[in-house]
N, C-alpha and C positions, 0 to 999 in steps of 0.2 A: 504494500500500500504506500503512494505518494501522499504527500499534501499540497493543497493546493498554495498553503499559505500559513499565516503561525494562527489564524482567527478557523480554521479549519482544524488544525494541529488542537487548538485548547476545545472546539468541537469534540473531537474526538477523545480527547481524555476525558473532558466531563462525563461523556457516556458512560466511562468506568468507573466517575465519582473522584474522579482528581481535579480542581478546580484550578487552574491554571492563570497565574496575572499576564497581564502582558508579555514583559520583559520576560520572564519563565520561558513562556511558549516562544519565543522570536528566539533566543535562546535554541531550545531544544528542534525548533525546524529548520535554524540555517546548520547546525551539526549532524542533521540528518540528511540534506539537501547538499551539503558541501562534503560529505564526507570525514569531518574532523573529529576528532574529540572533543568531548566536553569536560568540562572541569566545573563543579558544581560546590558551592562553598556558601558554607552558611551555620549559622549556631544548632547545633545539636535538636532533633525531633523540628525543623520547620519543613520536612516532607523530600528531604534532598533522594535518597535511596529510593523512597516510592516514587518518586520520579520515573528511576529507571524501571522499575519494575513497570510500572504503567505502561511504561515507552514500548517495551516488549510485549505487552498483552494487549494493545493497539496496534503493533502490527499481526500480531497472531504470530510469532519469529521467539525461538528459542532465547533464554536468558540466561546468562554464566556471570556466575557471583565469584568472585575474588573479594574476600573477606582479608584486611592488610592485618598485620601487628607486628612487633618491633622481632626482628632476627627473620621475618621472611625471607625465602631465598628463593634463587631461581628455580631449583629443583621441585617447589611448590606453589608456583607460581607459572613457570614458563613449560619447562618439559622434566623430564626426569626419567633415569633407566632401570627396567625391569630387574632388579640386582639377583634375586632368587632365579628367575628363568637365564640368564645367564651363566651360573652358578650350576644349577642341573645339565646347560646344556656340554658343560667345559666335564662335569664330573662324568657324564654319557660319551660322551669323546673319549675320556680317560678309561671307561671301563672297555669299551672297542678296540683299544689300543692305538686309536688316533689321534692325532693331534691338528686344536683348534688356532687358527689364527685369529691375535686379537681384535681384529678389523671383524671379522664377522662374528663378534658379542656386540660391537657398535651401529647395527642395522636396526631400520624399520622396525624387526619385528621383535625388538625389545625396549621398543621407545616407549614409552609413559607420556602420553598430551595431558599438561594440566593445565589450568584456565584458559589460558592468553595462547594456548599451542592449540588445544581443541577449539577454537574459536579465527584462527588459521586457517584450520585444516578443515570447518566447517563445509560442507556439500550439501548443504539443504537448497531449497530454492530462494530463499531469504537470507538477508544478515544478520545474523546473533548478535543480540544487546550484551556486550562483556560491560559487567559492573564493578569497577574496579575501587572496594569501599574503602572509604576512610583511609585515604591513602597517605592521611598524615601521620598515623599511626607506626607507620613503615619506618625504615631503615632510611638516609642518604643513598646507600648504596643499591636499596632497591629501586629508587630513581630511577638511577643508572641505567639498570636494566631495564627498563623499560621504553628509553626514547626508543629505540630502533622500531619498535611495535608499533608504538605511537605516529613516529614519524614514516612509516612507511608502508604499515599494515604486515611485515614480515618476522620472522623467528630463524634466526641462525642459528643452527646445531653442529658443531665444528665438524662435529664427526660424519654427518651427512649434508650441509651444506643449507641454503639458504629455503625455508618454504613461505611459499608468496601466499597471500590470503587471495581466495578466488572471487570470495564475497566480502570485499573489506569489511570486519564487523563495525560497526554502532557502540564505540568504545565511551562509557560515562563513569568519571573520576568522583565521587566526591571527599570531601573534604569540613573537617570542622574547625581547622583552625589551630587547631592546639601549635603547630609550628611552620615555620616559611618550610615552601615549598622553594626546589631549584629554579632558575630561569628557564636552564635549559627544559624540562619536565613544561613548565609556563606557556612558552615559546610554542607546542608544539598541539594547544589547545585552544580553542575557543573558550570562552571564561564569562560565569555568572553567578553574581552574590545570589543567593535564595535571604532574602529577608523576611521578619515575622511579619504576618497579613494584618492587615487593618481588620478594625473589627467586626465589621461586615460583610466581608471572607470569612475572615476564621468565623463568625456565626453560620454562613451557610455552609461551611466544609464540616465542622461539627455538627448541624443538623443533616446533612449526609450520610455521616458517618455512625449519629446515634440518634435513630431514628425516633426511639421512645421519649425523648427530653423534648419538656415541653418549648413553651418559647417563651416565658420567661425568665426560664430556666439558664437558658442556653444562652439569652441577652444576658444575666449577670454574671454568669460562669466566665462566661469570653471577657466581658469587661474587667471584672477584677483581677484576672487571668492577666490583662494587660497593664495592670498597674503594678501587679506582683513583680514586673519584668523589671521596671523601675526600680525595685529593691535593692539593697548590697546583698545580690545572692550568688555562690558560687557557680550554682547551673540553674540557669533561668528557666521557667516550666517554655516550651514549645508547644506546638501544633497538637504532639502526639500524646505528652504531661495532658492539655488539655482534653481531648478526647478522652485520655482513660480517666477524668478525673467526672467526663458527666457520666461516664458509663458507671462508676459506683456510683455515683450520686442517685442516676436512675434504677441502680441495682437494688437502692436500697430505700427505695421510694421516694425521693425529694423532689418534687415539684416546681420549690424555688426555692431562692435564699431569704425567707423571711425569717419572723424571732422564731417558729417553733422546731424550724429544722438547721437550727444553726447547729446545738451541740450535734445533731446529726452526719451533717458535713464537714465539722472539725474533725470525725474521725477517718475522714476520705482523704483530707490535703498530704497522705504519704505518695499518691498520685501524682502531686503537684512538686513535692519536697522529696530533695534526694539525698539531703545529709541535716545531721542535727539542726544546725545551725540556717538552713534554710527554712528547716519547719518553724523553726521558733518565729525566724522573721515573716513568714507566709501566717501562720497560727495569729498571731498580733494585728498585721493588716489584715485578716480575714473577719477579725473581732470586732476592728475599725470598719472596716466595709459595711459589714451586717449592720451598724448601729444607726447606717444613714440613711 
């Protein structure tokens, strides 16, 4: 599936319930129109990952998640070799009384495609959305390895040489910030902030998303939800904090934020709070809120 344009692009997600801003979607269809990477950065839970995931379930095209975290390496990442089958095949040589050359343990058919290889080597009749998450998690060095893919759609295996991607995948980086990314890595992306939505959004993506909550519900949940942001808090409640926080809310019958279901919903804001000292501060404006 093409798009005709990014106002067709955010069309089409909506049908899946992803509510796309402008920027977002112009964004995501000149990356899919141009063939680049995307680089998708933004604070934690404002919808970066479901992005991609959406991306691929609008085009109806397979998605490979590359999950980052620090000591990644290329072997779990890029390709990596069948060590046991290699192993059996050198000890079956030996029991034969033959001998292997080390050139053919380094073929085909003891290659290991992992994310970024099998998304190469893909042969479907579509391009596979590679999700290449939290990539600030990663290593410097896993950087590295990955301009070449980035930059060119290909995986170089020394030992068998260069494999060209036949359906360049729909490669989408995201990122939460936690540390500078390289230029080079930069350089080799289209690039866009995901910021938190106005309230008006985040009220209709939460009413999308939790169908049960009324709508006064969901008009004060989202608003105080927006001021909590304001706070001195280590990790700011997002898109998805917000979501699960009307889903208790409605789990547990609260209708709105008036006086009789306040202590109700004080005991929900672990939703919203992810360490002591945010509850505290969340617990206190929630106290202030309710009182106005």
């Amino acid at each position: 599936m093409m798009f005709t344009g990014p106002g067709d692009l955010a069309r089409q997600f909506d049908s899946h319930d992803y509510l796309l801003d402008t920027g977002t979607a112009s964004a995501i269809y000149l990356a899919v129109s141009l063939g680049r990477p995307l680089l998708l950065e933004g604070e934690p839970g404002v919808g970066k990952t479901t992005a991609a995931k959406t991306l691929a379930a609008v085009l109806d095209t397979p998605l490979v998640r590359l999950q980052c975290y620090e000591g990644l390496t290329a072997g779990e990442a890029l390709y990596d070799w069948n060590y046991q089958r290699q192993l059996l095949s050198i000890r079956l040589a030996e029991a034969q009384g033959a001998a292997i050359d080390e050139a053919d343990l380094y073929t085909e058919k003891y290659l290991v495609d992992r994310p970024i290889l099998q998304c190469v080597r893909h042969r479907g009749p579509t391009s596979p959305v590679l999700l290449i998450d939290e990539i600030d998690r990663a290593d410097d060095e896993f950087e590295a390895l990955l301009l070449e893919f980035l930059g060119e759609s290909t995986v170089t295996v020394p030992e068998l040489g260069t494999f060209v991607a036949e359906r360049p995948p729909i490669a989408v980086l995201t990122s939460n910030r936690s540390r500078d990314l390289h230029d080079a890595l930069r350089r080799r992306c289209l690039y866009h902030w995901i910021d938190y939505p106005e309230p008006a959004r985040a009220a209709a993506i939460v009413r999308r998303t939790v169908p049960g909550a009324s709508a006064p519900l969901i008009e004060h949940a989202t608003q105080f939800v927006g001021r909590a942001r304001d706070l001195d808090l280590d990790k700011p409640p997002g898109v998805a904090e917000t979501i699960d926080w009307l889903a208790a809310l409605v789990s547990l019958r609260v209708s709105d934020l008036v006086d009789e279901s306040v202590e109700t919903a004080l005991a929900t804001l672990g939703a919203l709070a992810k360490t002591p000292d945010d509850r505290t501060l969340i617990r206190d404006a929630f106290i202030e809120y309710s009182r106005t």
